[in-house]
DSSP file (Angstrom, degrees, kcal/mol; ACC not computed):
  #  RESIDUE AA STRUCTURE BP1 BP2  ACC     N-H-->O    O-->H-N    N-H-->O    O-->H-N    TCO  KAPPA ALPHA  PHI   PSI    X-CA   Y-CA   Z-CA
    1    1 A X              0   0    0      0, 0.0     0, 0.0     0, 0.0     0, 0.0   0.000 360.0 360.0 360.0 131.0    0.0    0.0    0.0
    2    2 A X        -     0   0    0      2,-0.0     2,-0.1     3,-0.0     0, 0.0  -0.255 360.0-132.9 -60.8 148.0    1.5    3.4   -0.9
    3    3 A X     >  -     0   0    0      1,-0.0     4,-2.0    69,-0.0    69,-0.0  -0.234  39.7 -78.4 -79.8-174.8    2.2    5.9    1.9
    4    4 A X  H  > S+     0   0    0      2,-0.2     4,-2.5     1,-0.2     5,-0.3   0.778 125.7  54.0 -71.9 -43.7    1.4    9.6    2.1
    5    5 A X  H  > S+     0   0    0      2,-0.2     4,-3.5     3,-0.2    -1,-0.2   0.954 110.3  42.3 -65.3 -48.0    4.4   10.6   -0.2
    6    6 A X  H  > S+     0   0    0      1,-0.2     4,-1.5     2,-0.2     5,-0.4   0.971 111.6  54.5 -62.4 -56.6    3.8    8.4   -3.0
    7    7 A X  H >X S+     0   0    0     -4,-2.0     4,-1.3     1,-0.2     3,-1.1   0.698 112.2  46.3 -22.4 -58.1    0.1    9.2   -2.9
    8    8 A X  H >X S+     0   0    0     -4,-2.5     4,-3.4    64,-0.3     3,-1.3   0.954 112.6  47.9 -40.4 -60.8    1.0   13.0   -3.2
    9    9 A X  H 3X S+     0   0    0     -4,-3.5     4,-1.4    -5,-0.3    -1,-0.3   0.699 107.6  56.5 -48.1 -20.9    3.5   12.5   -5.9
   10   10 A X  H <X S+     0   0    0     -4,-1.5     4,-1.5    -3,-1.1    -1,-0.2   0.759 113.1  43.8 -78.2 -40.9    0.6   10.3   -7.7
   11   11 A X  H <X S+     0   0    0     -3,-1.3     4,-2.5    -4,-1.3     5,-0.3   0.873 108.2  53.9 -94.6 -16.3   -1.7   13.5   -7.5
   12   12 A X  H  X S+     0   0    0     -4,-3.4     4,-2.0     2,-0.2    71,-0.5   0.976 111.6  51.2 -58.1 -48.6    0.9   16.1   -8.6
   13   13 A X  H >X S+     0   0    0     -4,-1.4     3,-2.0    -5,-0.3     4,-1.0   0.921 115.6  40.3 -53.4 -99.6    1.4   13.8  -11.7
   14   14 A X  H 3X S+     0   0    0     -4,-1.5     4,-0.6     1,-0.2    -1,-0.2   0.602 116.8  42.7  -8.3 -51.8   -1.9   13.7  -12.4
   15   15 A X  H 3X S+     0   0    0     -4,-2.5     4,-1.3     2,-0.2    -1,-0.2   0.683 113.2  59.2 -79.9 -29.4   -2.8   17.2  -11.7
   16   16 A X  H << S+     0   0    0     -3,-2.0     4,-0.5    -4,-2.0    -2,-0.2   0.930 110.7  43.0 -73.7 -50.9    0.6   18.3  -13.6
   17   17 A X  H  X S+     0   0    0     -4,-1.0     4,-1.0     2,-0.2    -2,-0.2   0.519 111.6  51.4 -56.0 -28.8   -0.7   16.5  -16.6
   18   18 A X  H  X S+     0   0    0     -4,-0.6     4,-2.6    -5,-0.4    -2,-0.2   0.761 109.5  55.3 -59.4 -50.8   -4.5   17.8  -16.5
   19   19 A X  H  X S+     0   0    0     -4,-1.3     4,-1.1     2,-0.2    -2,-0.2   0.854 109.2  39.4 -64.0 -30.1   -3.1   20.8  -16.3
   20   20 A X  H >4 S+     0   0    0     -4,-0.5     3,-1.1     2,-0.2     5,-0.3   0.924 115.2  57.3 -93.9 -75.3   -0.9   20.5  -19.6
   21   21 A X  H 3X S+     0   0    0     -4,-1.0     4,-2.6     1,-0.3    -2,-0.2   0.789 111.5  36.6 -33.0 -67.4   -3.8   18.7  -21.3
   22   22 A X  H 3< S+     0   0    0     -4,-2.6     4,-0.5     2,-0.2    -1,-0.3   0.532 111.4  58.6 -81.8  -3.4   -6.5   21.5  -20.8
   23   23 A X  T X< S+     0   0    0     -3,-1.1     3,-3.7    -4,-1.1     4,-0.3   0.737 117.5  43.5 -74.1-110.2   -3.5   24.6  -21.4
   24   24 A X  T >> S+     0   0    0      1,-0.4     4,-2.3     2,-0.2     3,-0.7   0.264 109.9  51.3  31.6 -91.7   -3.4   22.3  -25.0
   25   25 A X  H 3X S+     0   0    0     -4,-2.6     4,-2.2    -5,-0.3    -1,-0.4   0.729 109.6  48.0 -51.3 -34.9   -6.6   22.1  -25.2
   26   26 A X  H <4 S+     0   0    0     -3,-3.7    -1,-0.2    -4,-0.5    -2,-0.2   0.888 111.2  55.0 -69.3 -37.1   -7.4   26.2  -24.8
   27   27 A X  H X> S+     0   0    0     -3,-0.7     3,-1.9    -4,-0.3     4,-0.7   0.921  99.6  49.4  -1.4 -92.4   -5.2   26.8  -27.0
   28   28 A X  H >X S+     0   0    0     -4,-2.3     3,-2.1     1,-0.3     4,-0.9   0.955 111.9  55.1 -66.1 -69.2   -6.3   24.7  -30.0
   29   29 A X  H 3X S+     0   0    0     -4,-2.2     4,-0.7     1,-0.3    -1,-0.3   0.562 107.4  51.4 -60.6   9.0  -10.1   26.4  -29.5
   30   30 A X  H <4 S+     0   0    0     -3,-1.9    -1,-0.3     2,-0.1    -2,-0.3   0.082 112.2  40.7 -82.6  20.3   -8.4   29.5  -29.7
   31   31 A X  H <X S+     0   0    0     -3,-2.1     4,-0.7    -4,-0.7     3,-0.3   0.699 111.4  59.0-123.2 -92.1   -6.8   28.2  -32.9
   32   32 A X  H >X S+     0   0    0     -4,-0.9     3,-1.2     1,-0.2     4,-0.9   0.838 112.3  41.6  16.4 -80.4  -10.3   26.6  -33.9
   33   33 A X  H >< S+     0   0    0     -4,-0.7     3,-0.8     1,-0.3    -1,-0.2   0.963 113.6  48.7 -83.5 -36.0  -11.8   30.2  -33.7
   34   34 A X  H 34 S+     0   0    0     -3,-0.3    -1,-0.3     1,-0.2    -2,-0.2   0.464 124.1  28.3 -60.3  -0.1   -9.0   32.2  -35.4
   35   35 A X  H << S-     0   0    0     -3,-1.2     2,-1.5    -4,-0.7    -1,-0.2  -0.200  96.9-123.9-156.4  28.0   -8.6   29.9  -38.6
   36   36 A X    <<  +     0   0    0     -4,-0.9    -4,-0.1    -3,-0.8    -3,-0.1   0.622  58.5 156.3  71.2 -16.6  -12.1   28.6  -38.7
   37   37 A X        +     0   0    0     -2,-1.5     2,-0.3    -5,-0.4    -2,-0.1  -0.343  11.3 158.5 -58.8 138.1  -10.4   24.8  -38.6
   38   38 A X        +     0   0    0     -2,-0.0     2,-0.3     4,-0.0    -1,-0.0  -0.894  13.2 136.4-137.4-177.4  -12.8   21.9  -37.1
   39   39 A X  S >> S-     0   0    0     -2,-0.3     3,-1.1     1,-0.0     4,-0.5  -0.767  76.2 -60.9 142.0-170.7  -13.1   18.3  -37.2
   40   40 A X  H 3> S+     0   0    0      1,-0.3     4,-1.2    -2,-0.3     5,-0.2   0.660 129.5  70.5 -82.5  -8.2  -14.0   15.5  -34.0
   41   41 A X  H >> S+     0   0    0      2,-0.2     4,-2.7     1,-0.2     3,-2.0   0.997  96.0  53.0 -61.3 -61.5  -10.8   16.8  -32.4
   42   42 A X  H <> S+     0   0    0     -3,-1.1     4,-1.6     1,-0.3    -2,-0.2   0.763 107.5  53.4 -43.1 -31.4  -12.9   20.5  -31.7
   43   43 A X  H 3X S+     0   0    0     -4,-0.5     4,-2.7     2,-0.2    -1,-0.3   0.849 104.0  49.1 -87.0 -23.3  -15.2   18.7  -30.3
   44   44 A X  H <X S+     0   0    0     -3,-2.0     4,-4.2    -4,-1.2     3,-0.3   0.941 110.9  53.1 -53.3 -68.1  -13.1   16.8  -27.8
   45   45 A X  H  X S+     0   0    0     -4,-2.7     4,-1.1     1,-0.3    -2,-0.2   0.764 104.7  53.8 -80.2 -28.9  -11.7   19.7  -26.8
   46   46 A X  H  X S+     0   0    0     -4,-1.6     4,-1.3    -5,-0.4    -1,-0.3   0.976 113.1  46.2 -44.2 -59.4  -15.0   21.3  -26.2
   47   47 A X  H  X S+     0   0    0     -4,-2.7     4,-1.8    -3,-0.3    -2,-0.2   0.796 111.1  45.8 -29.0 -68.4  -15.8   18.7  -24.2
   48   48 A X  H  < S+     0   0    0     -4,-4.2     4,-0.3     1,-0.2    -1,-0.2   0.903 118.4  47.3 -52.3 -36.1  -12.6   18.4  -22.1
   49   49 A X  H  X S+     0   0    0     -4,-1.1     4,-1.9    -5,-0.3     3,-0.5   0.869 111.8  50.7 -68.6 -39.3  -12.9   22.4  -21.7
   50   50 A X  H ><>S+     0   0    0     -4,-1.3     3,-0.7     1,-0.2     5,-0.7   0.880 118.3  40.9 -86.1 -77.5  -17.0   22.1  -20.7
   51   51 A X  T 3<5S+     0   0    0     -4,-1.8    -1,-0.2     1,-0.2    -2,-0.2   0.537 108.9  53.9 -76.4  24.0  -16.2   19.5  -18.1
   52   52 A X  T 3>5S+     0   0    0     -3,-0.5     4,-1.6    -4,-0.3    -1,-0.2   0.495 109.6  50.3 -69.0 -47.5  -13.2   20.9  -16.8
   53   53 A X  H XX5S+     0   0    0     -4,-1.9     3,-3.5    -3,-0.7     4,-2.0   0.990 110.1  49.2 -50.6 -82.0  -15.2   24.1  -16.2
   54   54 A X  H 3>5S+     0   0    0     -4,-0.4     4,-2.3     1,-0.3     5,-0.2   0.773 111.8  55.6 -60.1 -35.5  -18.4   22.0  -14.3
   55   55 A X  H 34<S+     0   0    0     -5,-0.7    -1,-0.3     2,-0.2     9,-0.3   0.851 111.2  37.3 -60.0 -32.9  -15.6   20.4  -12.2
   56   56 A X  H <<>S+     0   0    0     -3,-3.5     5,-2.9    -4,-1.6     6,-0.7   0.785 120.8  44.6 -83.4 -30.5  -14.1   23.4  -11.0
   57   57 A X  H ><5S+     0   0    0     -4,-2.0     3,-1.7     1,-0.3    -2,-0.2   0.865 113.3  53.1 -77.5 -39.6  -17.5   25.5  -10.6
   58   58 A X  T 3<5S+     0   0    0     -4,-2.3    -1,-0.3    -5,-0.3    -2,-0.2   0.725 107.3  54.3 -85.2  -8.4  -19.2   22.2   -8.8
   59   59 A X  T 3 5S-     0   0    0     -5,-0.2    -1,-0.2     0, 0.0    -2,-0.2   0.422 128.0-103.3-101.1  12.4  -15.9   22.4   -6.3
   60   60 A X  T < 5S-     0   0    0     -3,-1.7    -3,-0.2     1,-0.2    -2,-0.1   0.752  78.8 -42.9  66.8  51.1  -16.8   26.1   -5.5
   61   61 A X  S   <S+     0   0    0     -5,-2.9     2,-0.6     1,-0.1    -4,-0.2   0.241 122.3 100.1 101.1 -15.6  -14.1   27.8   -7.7
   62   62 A X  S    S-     0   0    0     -6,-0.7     2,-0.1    -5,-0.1    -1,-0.1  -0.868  74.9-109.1-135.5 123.2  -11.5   25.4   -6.7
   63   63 A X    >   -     0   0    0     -2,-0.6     3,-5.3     1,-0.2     5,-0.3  -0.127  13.9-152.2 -67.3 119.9   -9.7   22.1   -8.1
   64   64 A X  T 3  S+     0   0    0      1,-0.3    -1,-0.2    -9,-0.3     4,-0.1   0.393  93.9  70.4 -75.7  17.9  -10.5   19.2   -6.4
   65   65 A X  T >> S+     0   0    0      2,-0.2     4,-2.6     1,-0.1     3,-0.9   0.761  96.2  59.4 -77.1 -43.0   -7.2   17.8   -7.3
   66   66 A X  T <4 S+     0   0    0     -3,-5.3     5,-0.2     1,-0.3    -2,-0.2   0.917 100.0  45.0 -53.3 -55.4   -5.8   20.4   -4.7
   67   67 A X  T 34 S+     0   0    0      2,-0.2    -1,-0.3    -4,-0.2     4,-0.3   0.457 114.4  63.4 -87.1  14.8   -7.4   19.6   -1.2
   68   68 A X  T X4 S+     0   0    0     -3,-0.9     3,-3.8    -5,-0.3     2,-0.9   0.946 105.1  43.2 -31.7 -94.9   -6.2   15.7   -2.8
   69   69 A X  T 3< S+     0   0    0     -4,-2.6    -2,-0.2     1,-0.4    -3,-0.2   0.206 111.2  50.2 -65.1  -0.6   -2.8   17.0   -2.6
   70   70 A X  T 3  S+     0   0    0     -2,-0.9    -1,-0.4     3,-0.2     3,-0.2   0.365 109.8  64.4-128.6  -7.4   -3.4   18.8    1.3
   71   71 A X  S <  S+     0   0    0     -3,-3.8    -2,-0.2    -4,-0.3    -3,-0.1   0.980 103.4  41.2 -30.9 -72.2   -4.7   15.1    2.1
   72   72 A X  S    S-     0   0    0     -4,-0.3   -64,-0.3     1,-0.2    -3,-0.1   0.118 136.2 -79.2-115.9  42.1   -2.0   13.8    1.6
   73   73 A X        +     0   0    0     -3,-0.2     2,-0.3     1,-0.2    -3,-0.2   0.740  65.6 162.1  91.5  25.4    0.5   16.2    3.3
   74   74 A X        -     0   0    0     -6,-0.2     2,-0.2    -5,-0.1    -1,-0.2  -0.527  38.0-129.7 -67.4 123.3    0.9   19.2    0.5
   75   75 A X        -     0   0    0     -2,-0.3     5,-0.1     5,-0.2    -1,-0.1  -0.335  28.9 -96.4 -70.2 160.4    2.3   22.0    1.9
   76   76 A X        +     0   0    0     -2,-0.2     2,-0.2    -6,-0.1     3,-0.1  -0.437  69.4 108.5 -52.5 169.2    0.2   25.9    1.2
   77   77 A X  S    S-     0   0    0      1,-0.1     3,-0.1    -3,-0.1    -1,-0.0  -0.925  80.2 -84.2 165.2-128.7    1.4   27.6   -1.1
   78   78 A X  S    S+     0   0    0     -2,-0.2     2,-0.5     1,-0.2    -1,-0.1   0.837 118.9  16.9 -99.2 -42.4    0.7   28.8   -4.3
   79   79 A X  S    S+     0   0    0      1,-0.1     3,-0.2    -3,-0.1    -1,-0.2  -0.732  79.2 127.7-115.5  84.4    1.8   26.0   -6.4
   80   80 A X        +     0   0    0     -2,-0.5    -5,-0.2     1,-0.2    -1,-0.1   0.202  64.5  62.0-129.2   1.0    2.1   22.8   -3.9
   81   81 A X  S    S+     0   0    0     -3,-0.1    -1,-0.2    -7,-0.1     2,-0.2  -0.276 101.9  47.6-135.1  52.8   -0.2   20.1   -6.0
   82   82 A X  S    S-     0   0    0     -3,-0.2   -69,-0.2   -13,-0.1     2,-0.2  -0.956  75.7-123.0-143.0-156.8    1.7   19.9   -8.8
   83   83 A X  S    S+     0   0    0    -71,-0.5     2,-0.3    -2,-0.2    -3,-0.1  -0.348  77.2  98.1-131.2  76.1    5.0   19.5  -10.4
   84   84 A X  S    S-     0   0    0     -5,-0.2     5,-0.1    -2,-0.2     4,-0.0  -0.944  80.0-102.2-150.3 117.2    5.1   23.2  -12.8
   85   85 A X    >>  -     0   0    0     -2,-0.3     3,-1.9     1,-0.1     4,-0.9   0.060  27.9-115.4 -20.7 127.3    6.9   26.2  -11.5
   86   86 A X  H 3> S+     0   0    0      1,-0.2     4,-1.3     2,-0.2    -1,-0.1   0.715 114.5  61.2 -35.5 -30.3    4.9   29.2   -9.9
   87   87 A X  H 34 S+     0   0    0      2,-0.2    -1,-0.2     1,-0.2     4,-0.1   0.505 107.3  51.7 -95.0  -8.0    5.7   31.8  -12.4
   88   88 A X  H <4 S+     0   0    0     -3,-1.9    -2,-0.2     2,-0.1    -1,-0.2   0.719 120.1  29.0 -89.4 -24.6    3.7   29.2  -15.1
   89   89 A X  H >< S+     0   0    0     -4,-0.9     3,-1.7    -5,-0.1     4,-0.2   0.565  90.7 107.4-119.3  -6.8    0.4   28.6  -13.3
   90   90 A X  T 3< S+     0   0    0     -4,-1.3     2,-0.4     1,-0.3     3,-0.3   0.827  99.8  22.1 -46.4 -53.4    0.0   32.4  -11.0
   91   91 A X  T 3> S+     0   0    0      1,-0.2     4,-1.0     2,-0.1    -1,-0.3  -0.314  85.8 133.2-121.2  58.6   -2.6   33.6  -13.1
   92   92 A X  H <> S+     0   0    0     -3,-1.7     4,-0.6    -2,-0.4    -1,-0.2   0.657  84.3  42.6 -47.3 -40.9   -4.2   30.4  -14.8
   93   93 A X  H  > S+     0   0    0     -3,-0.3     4,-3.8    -4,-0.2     5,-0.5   0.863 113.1  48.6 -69.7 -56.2   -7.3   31.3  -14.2
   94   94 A X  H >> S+     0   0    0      2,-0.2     3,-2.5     3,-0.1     4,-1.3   0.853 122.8  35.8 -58.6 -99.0   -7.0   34.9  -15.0
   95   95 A X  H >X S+     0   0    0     -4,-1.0     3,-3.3     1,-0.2     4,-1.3   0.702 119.9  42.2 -32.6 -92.1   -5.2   34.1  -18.4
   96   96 A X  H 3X S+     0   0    0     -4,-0.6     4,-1.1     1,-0.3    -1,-0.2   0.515 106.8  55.7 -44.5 -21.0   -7.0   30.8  -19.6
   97   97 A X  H <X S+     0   0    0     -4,-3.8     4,-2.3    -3,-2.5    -1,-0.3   0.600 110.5  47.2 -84.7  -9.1  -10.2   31.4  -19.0
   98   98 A X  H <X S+     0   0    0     -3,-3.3     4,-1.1    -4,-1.3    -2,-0.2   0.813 109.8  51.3 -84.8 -25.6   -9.9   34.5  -21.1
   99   99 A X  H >X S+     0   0    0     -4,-1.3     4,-2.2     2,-0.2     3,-0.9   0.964 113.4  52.1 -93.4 -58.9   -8.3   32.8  -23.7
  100  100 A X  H 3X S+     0   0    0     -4,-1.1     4,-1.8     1,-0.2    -2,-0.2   0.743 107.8  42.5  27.7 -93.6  -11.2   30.4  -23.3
  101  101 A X  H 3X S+     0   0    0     -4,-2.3     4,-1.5     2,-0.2    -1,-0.2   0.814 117.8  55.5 -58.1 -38.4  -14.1   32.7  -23.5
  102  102 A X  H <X S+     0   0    0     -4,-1.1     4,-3.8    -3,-0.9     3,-0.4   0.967 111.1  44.8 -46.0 -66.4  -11.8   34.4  -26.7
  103  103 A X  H  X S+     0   0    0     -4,-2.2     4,-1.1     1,-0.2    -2,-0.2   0.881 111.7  47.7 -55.0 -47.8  -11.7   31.2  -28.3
  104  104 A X  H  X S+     0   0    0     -4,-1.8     4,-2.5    -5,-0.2    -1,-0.2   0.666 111.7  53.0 -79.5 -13.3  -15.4   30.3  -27.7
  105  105 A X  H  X S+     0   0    0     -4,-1.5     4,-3.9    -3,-0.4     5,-0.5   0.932 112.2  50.4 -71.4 -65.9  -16.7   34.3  -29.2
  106  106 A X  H  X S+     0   0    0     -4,-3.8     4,-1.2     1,-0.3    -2,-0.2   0.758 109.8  42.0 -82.9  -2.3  -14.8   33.6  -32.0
  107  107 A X  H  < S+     0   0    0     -4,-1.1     4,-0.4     2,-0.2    -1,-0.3   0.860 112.6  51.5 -95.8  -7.5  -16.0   30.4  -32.8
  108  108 A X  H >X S+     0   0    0     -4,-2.5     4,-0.9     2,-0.2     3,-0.8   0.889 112.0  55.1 -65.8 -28.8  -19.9   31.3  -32.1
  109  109 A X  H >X S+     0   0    0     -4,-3.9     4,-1.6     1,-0.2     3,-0.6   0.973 110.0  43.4 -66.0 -44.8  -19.1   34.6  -34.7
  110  110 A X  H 3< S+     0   0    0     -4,-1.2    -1,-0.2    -5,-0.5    -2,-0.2   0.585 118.0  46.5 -93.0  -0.1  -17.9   32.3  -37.4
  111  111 A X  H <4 S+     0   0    0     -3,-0.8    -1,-0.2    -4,-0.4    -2,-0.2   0.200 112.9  49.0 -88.9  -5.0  -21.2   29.7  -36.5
  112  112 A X  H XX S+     0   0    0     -4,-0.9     4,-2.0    -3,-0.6     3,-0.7   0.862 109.5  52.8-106.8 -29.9  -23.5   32.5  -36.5
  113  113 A X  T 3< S+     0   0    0     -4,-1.6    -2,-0.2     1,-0.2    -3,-0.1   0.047 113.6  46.1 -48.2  -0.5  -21.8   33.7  -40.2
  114  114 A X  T 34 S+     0   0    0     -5,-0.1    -1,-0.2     2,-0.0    -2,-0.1   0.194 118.2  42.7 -84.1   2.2  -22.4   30.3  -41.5
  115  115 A X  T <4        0   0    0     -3,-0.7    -2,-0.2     1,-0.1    -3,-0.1   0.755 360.0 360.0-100.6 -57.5  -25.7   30.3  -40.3
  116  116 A X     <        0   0    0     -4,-2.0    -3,-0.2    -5,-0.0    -1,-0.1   0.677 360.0 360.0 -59.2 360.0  -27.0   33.6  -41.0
């Protein structure tokens, strides 16, 4: 049975990789809505993005990966549940949801110009 150490290390991997996966993924629907590009990938990444979102709003703003990582002995700080420098994740929120909401404008303007 793992101890408290691995466990942490188990959810920093994890959480370090979630994290990399949905920067990707915000990304590429901002890509998506600046060049108009689709195919089942867009939708995936919709996906990942929309229930990434519900996870964080249904854990009252906050990732439930985190009080994981103060389970199992994380120290505070700012960046203590995962394994990615502070000066990459400070403003995650700020920044990725904006590129986010960017990404998703520009692709409802280019679905409402194919529509209209």
């Amino acid at each position: 049975m793992p101890d408290n150490s691995q466990r942490l290390a188990l959810v920093r991997v994890i959480h370090t990789v979630v994290y990399i996966v949905m920067a990707l993924s915000t990304f590429v629907l901002l890509y998506a809505g600046v060049t108009g590009s689709k195919g089942p990938w867009l939708w995936i990444v919709i996906s990942l993005l929309g229930i990434e979102t519900v996870v964080f709003m249904g854990s009252g703003m906050k990732c439930p990966l985190t009080a994981l990582a103060v389970r199992y002995g994380a120290e505070k700080g700012h960046v203590f549940d995962m394994f990615l420098p502070e000066r990459v994740t400070r403003y995650t929120f700020r920044f990725f949801g904006s590129v986010m909401v960017i990404g998703l404008l520009l692709l409802a303007a280019r679905w409402a110009a194919i529509i209209s």
